[in-house]
mmCIF entry with sequence, helices, sheets and N, C-alpha, C, O atoms, coordinates in Angstrom:
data_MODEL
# 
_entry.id   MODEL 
# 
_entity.id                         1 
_entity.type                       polymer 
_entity.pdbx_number_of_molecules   1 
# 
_entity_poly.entity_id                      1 
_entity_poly.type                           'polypeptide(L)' 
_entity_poly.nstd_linkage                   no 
_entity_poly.nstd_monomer                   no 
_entity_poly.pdbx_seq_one_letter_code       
;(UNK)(UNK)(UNK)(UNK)(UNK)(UNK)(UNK)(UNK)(UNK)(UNK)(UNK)(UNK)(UNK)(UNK)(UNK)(UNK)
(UNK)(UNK)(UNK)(UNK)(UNK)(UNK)(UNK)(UNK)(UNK)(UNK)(UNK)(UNK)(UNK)(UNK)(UNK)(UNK)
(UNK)(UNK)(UNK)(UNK)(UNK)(UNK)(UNK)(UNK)(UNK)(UNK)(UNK)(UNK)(UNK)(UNK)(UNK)(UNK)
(UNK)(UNK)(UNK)
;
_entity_poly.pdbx_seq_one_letter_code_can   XXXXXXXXXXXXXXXXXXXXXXXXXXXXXXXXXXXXXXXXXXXXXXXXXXX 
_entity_poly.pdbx_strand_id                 A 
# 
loop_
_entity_poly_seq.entity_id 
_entity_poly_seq.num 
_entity_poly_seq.mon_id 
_entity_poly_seq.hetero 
1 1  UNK n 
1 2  UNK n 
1 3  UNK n 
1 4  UNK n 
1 5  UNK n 
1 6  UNK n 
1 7  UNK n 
1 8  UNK n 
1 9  UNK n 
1 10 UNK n 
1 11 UNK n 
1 12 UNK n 
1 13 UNK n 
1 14 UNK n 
1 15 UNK n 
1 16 UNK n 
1 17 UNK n 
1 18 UNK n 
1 19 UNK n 
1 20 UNK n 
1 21 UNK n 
1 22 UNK n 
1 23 UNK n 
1 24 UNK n 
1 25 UNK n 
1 26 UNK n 
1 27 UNK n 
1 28 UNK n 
1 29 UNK n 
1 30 UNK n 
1 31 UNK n 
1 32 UNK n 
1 33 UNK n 
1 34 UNK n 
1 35 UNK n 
1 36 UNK n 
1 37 UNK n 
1 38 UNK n 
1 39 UNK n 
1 40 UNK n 
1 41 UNK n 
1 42 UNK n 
1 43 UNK n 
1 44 UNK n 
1 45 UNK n 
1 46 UNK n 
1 47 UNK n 
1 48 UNK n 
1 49 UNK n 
1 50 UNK n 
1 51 UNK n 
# 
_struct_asym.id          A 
_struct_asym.entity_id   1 
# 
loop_
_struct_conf.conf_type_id 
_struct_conf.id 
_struct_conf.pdbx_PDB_helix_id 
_struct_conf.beg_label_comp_id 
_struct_conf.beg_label_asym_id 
_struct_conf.beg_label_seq_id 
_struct_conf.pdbx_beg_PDB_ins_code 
_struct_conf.end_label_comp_id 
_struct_conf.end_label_asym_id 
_struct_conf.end_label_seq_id 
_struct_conf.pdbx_end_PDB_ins_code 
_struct_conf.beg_auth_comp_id 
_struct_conf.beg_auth_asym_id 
_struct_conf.beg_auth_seq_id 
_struct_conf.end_auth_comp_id 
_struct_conf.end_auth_asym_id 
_struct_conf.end_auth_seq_id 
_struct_conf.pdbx_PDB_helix_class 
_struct_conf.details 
_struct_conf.pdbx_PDB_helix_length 
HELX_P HELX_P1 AA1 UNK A 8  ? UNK A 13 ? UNK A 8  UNK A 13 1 ? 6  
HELX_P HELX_P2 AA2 UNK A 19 ? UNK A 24 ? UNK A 19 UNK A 24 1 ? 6  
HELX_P HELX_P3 AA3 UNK A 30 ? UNK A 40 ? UNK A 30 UNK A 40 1 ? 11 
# 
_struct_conf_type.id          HELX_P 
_struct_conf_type.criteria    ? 
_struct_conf_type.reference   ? 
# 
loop_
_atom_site.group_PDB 
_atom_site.id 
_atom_site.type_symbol 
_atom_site.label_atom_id 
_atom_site.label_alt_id 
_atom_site.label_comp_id 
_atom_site.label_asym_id 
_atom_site.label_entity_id 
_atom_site.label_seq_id 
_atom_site.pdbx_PDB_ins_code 
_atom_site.Cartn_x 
_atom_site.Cartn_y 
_atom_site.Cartn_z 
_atom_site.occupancy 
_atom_site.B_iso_or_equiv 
_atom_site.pdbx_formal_charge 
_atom_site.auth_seq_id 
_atom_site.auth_comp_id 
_atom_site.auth_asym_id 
_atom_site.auth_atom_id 
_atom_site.pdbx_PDB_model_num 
ATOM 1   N N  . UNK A 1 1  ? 2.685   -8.814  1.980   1.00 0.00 ? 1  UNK A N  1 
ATOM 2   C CA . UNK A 1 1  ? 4.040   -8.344  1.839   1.00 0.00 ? 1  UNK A CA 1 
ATOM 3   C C  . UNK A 1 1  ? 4.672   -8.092  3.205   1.00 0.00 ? 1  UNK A C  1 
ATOM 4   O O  . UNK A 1 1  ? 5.870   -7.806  3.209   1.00 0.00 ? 1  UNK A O  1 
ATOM 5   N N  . UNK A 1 2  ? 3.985   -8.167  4.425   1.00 0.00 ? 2  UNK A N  1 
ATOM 6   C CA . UNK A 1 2  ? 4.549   -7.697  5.312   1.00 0.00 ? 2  UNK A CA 1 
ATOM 7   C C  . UNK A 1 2  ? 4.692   -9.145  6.577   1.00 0.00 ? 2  UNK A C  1 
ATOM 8   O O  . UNK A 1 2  ? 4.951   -9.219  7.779   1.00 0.00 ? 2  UNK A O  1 
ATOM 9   N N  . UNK A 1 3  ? 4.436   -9.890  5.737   1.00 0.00 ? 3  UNK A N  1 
ATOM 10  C CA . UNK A 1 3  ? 4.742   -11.361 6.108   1.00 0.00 ? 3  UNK A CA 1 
ATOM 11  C C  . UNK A 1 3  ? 3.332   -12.668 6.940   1.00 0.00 ? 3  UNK A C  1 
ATOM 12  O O  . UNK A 1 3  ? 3.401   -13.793 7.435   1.00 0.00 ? 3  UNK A O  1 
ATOM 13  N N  . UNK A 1 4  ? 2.206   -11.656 6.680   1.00 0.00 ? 4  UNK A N  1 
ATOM 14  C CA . UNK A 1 4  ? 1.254   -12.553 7.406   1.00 0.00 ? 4  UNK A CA 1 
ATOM 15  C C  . UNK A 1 4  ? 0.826   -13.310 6.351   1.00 0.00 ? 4  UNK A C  1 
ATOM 16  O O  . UNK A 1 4  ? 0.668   -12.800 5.242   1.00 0.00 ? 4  UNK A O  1 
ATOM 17  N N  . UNK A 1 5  ? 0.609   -14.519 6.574   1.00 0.00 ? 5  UNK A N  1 
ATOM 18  C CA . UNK A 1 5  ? 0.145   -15.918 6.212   1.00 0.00 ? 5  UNK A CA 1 
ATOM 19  C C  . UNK A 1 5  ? -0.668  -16.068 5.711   1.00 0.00 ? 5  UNK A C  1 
ATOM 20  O O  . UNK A 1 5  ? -1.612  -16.255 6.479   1.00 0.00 ? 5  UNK A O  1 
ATOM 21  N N  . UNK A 1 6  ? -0.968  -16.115 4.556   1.00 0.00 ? 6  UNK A N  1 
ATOM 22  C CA . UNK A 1 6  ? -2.687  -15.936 3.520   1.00 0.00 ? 6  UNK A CA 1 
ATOM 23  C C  . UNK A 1 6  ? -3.401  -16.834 4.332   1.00 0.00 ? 6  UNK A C  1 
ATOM 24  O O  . UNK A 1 6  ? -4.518  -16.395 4.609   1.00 0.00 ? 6  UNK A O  1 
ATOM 25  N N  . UNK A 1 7  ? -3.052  -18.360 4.995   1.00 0.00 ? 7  UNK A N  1 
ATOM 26  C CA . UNK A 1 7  ? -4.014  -18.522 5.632   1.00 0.00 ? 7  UNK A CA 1 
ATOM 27  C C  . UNK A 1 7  ? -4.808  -17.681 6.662   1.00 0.00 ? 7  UNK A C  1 
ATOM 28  O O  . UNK A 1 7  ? -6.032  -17.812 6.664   1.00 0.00 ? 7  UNK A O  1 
ATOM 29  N N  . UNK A 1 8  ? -4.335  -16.992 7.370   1.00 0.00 ? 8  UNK A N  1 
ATOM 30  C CA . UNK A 1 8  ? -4.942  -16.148 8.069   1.00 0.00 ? 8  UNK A CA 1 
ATOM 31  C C  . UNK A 1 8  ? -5.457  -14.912 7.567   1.00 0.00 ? 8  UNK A C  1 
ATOM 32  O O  . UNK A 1 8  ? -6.388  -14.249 8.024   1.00 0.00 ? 8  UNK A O  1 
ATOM 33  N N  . UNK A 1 9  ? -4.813  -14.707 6.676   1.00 0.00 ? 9  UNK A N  1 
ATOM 34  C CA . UNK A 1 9  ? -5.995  -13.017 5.816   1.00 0.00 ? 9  UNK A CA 1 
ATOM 35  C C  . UNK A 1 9  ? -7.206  -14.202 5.433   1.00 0.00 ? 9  UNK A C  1 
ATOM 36  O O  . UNK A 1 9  ? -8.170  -14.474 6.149   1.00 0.00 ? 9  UNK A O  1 
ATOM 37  N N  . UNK A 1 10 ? -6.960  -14.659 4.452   1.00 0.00 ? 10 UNK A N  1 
ATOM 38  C CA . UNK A 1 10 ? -8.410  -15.944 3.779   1.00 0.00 ? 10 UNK A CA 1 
ATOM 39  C C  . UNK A 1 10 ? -8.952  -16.088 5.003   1.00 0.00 ? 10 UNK A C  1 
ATOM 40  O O  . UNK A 1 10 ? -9.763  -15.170 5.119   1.00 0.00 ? 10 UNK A O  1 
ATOM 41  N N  . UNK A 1 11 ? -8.941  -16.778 6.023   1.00 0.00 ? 11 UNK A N  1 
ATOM 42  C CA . UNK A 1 11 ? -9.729  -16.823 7.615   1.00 0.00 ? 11 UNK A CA 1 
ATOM 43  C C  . UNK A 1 11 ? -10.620 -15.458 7.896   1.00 0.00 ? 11 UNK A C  1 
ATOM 44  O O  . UNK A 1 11 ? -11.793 -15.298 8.233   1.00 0.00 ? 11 UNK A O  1 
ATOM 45  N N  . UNK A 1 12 ? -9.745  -14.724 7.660   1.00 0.00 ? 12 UNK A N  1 
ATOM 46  C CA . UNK A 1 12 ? -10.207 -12.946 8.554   1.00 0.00 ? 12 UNK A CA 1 
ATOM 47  C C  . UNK A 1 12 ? -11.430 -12.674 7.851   1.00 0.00 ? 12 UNK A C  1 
ATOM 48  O O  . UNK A 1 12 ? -12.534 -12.415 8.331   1.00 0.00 ? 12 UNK A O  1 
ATOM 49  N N  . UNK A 1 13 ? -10.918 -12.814 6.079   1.00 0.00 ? 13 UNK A N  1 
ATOM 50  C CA . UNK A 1 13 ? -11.844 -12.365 5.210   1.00 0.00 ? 13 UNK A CA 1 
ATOM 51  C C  . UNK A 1 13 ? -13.176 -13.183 4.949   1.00 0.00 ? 13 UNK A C  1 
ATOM 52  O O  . UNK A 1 13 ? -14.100 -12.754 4.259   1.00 0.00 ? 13 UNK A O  1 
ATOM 53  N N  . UNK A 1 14 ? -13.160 -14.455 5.605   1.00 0.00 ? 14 UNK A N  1 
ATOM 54  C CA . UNK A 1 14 ? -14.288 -15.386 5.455   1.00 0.00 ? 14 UNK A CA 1 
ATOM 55  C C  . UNK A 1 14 ? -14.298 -16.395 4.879   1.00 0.00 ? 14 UNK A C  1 
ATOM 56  O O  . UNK A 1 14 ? -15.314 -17.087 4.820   1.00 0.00 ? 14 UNK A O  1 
ATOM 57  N N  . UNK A 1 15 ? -12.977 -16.778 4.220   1.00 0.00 ? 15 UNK A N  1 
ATOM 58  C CA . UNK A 1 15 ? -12.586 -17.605 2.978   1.00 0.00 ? 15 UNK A CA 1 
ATOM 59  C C  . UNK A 1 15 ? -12.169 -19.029 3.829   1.00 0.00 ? 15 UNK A C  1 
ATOM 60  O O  . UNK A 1 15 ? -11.467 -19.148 4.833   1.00 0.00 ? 15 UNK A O  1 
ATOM 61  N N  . UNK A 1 16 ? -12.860 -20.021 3.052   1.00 0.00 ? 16 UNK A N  1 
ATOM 62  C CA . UNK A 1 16 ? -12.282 -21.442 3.802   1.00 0.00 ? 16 UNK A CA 1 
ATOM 63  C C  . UNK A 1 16 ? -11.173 -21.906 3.245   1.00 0.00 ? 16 UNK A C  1 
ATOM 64  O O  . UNK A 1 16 ? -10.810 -23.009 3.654   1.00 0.00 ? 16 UNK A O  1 
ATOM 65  N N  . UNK A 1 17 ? -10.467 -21.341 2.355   1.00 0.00 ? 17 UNK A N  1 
ATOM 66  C CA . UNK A 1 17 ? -8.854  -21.441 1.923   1.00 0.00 ? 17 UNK A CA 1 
ATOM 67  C C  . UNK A 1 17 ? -8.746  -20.287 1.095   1.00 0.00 ? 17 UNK A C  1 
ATOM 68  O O  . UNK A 1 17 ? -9.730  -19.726 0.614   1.00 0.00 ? 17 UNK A O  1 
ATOM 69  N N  . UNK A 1 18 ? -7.616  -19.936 0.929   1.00 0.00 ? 18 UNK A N  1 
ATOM 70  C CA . UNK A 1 18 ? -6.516  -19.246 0.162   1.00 0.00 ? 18 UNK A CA 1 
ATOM 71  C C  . UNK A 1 18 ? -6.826  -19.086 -1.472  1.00 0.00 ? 18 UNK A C  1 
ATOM 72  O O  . UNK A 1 18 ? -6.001  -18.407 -2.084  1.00 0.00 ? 18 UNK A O  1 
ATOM 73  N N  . UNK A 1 19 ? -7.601  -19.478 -2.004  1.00 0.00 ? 19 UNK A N  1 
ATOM 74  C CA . UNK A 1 19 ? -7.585  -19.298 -3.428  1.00 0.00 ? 19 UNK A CA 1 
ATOM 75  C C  . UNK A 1 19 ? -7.772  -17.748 -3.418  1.00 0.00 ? 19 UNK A C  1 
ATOM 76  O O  . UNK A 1 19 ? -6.889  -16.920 -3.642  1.00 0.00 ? 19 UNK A O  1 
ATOM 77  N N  . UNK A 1 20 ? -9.078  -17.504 -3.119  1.00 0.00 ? 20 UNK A N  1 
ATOM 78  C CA . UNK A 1 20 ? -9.171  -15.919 -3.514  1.00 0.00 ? 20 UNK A CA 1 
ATOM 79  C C  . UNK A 1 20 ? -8.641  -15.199 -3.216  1.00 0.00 ? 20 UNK A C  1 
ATOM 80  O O  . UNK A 1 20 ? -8.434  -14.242 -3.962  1.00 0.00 ? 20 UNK A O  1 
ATOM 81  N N  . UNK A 1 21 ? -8.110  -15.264 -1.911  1.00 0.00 ? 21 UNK A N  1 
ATOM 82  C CA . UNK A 1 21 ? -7.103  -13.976 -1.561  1.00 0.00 ? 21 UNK A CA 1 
ATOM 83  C C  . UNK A 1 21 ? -6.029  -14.206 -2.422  1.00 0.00 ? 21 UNK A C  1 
ATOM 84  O O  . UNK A 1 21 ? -5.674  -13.098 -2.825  1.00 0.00 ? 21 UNK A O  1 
ATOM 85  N N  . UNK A 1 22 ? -5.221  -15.216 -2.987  1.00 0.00 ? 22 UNK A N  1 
ATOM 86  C CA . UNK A 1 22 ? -4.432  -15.341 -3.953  1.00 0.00 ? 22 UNK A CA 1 
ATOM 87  C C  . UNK A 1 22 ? -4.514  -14.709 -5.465  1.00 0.00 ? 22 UNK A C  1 
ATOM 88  O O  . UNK A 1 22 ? -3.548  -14.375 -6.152  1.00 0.00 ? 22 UNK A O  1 
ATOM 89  N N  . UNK A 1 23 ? -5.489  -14.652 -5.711  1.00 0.00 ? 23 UNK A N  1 
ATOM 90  C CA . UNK A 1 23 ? -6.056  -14.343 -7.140  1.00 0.00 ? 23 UNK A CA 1 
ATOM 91  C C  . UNK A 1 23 ? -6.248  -13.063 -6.951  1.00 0.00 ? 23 UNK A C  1 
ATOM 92  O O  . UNK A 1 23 ? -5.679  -12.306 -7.737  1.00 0.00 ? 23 UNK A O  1 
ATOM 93  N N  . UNK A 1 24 ? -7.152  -12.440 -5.791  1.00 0.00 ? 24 UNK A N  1 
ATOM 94  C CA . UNK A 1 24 ? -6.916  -11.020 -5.686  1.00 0.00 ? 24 UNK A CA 1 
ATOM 95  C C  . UNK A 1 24 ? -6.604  -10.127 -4.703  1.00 0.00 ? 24 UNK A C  1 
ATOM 96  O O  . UNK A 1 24 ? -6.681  -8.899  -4.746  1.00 0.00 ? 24 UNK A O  1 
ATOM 97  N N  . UNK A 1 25 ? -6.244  -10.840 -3.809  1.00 0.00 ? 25 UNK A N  1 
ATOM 98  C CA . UNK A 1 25 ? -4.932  -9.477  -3.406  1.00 0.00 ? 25 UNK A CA 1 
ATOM 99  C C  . UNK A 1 25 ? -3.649  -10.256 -3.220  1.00 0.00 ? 25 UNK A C  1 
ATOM 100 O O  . UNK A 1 25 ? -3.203  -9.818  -2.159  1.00 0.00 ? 25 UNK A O  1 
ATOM 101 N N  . UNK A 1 26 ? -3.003  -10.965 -3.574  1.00 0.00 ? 26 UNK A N  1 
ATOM 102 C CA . UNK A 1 26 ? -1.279  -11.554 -3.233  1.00 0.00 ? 26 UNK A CA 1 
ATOM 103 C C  . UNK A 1 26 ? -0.751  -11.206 -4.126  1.00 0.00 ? 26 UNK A C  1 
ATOM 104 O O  . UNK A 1 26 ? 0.290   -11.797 -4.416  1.00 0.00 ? 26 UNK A O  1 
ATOM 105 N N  . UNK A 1 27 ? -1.290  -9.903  -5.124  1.00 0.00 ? 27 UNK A N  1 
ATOM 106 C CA . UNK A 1 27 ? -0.181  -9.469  -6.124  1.00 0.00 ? 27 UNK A CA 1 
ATOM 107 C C  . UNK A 1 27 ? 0.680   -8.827  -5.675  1.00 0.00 ? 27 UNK A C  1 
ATOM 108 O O  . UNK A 1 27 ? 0.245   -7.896  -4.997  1.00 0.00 ? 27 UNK A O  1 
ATOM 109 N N  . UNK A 1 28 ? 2.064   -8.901  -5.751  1.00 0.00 ? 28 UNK A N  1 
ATOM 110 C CA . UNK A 1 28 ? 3.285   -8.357  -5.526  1.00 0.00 ? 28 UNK A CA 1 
ATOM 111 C C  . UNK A 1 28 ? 4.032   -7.793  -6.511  1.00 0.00 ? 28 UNK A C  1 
ATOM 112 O O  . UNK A 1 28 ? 4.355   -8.226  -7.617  1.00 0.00 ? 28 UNK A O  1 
ATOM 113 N N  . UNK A 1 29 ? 4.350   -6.373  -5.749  1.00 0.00 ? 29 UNK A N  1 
ATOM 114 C CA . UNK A 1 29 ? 5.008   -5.696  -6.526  1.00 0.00 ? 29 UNK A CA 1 
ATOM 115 C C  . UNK A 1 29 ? 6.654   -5.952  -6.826  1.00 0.00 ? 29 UNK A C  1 
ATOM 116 O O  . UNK A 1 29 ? 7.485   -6.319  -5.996  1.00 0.00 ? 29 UNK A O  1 
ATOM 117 N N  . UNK A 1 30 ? 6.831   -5.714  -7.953  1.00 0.00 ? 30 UNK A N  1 
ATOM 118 C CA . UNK A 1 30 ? 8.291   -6.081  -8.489  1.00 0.00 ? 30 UNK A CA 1 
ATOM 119 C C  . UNK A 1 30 ? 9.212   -6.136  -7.776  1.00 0.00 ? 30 UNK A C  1 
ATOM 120 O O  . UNK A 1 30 ? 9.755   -7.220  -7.560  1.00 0.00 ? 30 UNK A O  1 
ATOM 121 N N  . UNK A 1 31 ? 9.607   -5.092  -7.262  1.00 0.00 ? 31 UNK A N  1 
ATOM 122 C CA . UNK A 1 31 ? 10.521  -4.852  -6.205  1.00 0.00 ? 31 UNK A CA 1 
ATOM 123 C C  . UNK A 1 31 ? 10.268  -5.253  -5.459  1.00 0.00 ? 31 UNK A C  1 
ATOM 124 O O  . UNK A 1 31 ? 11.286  -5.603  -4.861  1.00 0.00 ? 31 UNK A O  1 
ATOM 125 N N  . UNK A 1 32 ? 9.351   -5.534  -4.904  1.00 0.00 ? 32 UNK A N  1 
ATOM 126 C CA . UNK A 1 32 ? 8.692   -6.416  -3.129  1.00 0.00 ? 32 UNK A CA 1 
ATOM 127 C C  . UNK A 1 32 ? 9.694   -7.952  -3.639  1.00 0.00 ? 32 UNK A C  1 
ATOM 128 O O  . UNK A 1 32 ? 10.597  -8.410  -2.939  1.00 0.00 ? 32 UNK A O  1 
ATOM 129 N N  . UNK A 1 33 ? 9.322   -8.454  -4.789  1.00 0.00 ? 33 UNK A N  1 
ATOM 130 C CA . UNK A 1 33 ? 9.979   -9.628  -5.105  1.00 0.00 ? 33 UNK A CA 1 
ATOM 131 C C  . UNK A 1 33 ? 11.199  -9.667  -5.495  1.00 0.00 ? 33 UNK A C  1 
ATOM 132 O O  . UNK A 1 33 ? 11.753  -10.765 -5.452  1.00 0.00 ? 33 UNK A O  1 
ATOM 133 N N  . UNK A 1 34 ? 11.779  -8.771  -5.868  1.00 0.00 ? 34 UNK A N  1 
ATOM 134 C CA . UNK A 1 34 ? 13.450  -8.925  -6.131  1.00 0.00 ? 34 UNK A CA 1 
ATOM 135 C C  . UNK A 1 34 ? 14.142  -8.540  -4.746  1.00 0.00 ? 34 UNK A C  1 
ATOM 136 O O  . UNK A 1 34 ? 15.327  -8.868  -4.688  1.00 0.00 ? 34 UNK A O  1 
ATOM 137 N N  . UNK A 1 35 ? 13.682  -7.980  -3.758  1.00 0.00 ? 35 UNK A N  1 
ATOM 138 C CA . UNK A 1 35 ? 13.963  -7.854  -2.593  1.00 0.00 ? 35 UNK A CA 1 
ATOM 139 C C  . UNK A 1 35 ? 13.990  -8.332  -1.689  1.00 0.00 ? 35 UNK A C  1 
ATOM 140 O O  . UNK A 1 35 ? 14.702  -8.037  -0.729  1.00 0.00 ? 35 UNK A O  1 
ATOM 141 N N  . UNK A 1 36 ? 13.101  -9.321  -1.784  1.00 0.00 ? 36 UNK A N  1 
ATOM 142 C CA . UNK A 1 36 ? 12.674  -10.683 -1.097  1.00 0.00 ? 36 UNK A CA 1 
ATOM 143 C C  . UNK A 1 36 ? 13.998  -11.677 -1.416  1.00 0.00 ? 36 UNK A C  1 
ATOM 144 O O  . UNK A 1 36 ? 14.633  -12.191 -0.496  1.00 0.00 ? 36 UNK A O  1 
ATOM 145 N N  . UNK A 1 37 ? 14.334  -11.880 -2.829  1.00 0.00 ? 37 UNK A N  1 
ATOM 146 C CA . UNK A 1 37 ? 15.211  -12.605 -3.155  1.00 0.00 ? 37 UNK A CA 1 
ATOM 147 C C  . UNK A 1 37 ? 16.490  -12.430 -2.698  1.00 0.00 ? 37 UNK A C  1 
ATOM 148 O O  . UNK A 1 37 ? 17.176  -13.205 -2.033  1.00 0.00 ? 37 UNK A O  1 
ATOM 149 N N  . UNK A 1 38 ? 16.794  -11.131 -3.197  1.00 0.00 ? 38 UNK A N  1 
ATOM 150 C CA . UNK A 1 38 ? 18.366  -10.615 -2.242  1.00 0.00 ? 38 UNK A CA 1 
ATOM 151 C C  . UNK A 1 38 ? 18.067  -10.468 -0.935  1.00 0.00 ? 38 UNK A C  1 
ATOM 152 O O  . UNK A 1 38 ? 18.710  -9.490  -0.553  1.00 0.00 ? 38 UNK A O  1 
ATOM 153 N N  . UNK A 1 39 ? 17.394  -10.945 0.016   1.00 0.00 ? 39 UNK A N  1 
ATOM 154 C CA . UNK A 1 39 ? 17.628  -10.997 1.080   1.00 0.00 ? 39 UNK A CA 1 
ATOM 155 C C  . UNK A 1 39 ? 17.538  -12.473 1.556   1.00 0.00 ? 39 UNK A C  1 
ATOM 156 O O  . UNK A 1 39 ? 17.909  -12.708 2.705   1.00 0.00 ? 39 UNK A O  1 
ATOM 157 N N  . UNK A 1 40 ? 17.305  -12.988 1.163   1.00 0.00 ? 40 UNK A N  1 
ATOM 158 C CA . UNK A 1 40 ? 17.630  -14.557 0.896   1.00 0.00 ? 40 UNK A CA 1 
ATOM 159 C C  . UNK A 1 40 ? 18.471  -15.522 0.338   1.00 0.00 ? 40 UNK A C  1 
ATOM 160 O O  . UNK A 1 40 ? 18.770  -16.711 0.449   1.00 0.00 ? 40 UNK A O  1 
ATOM 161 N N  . UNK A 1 41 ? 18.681  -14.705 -0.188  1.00 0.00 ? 41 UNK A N  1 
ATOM 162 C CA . UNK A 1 41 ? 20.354  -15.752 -0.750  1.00 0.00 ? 41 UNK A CA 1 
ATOM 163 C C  . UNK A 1 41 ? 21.340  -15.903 0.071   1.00 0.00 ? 41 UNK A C  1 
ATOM 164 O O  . UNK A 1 41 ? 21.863  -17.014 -0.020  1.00 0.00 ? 41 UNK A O  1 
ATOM 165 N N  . UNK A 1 42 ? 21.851  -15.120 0.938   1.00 0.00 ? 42 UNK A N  1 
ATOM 166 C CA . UNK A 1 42 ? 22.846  -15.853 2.120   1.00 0.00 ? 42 UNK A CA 1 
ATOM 167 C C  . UNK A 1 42 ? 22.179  -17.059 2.744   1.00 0.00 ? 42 UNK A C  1 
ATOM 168 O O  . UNK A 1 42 ? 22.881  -17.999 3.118   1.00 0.00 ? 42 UNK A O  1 
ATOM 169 N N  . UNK A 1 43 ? 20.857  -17.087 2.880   1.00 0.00 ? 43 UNK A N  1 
ATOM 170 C CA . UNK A 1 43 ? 20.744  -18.369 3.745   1.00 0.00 ? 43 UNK A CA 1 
ATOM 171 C C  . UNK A 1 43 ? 20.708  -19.426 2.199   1.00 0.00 ? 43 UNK A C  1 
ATOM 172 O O  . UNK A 1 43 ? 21.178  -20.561 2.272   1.00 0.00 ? 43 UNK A O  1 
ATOM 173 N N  . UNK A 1 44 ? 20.220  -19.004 1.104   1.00 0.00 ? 44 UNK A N  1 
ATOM 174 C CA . UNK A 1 44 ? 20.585  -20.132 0.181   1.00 0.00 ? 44 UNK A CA 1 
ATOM 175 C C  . UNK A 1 44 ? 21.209  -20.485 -0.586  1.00 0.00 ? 44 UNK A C  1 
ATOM 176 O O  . UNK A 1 44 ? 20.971  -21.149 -1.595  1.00 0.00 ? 44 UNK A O  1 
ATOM 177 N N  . UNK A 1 45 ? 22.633  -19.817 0.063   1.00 0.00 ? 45 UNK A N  1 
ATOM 178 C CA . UNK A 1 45 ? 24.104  -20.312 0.303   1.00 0.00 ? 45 UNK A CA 1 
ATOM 179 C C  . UNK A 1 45 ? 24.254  -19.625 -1.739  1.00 0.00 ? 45 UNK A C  1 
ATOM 180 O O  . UNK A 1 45 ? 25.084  -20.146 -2.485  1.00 0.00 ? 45 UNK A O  1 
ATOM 181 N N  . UNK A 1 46 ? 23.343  -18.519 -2.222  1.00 0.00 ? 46 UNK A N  1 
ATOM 182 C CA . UNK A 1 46 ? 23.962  -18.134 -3.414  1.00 0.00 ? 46 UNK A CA 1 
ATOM 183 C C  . UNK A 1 46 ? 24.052  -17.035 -3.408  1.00 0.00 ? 46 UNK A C  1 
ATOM 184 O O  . UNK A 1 46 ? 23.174  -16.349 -2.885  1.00 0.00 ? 46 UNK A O  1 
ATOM 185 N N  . UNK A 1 47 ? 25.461  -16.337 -4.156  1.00 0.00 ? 47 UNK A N  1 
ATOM 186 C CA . UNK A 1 47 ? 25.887  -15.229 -4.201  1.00 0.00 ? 47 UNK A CA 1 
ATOM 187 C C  . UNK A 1 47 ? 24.995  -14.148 -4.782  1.00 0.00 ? 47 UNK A C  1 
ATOM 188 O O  . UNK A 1 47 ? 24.122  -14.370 -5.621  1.00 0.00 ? 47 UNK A O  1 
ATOM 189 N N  . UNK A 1 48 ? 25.313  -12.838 -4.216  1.00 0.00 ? 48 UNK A N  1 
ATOM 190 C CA . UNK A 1 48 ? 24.834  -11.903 -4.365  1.00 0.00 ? 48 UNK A CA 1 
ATOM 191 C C  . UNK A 1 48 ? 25.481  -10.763 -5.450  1.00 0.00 ? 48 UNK A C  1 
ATOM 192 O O  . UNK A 1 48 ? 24.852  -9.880  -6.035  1.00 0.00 ? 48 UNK A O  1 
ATOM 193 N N  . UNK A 1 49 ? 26.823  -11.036 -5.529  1.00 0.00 ? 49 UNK A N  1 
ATOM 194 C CA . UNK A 1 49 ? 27.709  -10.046 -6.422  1.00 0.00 ? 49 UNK A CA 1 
ATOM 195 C C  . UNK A 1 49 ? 26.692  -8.987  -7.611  1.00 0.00 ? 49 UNK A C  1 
ATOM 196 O O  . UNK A 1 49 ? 26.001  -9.576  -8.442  1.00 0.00 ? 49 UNK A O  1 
ATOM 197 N N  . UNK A 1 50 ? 26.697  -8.340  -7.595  1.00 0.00 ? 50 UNK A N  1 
ATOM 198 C CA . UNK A 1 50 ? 26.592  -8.231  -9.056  1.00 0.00 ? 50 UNK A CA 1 
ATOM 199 C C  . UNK A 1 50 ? 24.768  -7.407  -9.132  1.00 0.00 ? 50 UNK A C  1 
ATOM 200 O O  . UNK A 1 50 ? 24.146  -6.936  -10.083 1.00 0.00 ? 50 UNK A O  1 
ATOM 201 N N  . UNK A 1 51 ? 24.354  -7.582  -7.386  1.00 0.00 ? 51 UNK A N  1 
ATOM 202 C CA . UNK A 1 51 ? 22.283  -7.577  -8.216  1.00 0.00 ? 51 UNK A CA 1 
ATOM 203 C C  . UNK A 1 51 ? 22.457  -6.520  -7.861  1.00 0.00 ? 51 UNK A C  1 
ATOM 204 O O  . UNK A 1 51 ? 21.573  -5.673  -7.988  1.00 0.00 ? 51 UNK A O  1 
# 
């Protein structure tokens, strides 16, 4: 959530790719993801009105 690159946690943790750290820890919390979104829509040129 704080923007580092699962490839590199999976690396740290010993993992030769990304599956597991995906499966168990890249769960994101609700708000982490609707927040993510409204802060992204100016660059993808869609309105915000209304969230």
């Amino acid at each position: 959530m704080r923007g580092t690159p699962l490839v590199v946690i999976a690396a740290q943790l010993g993992h030769s790719d990304t599956r597991m750290v995906e499966k168990h820890y890249a769960h994101l919390a609700p708000s982490y993801v609707a927040e993510t979104i409204r802060k992204g829509f100016p660059r993808l040129g869609l309105l915000t009105a209304g969230l």
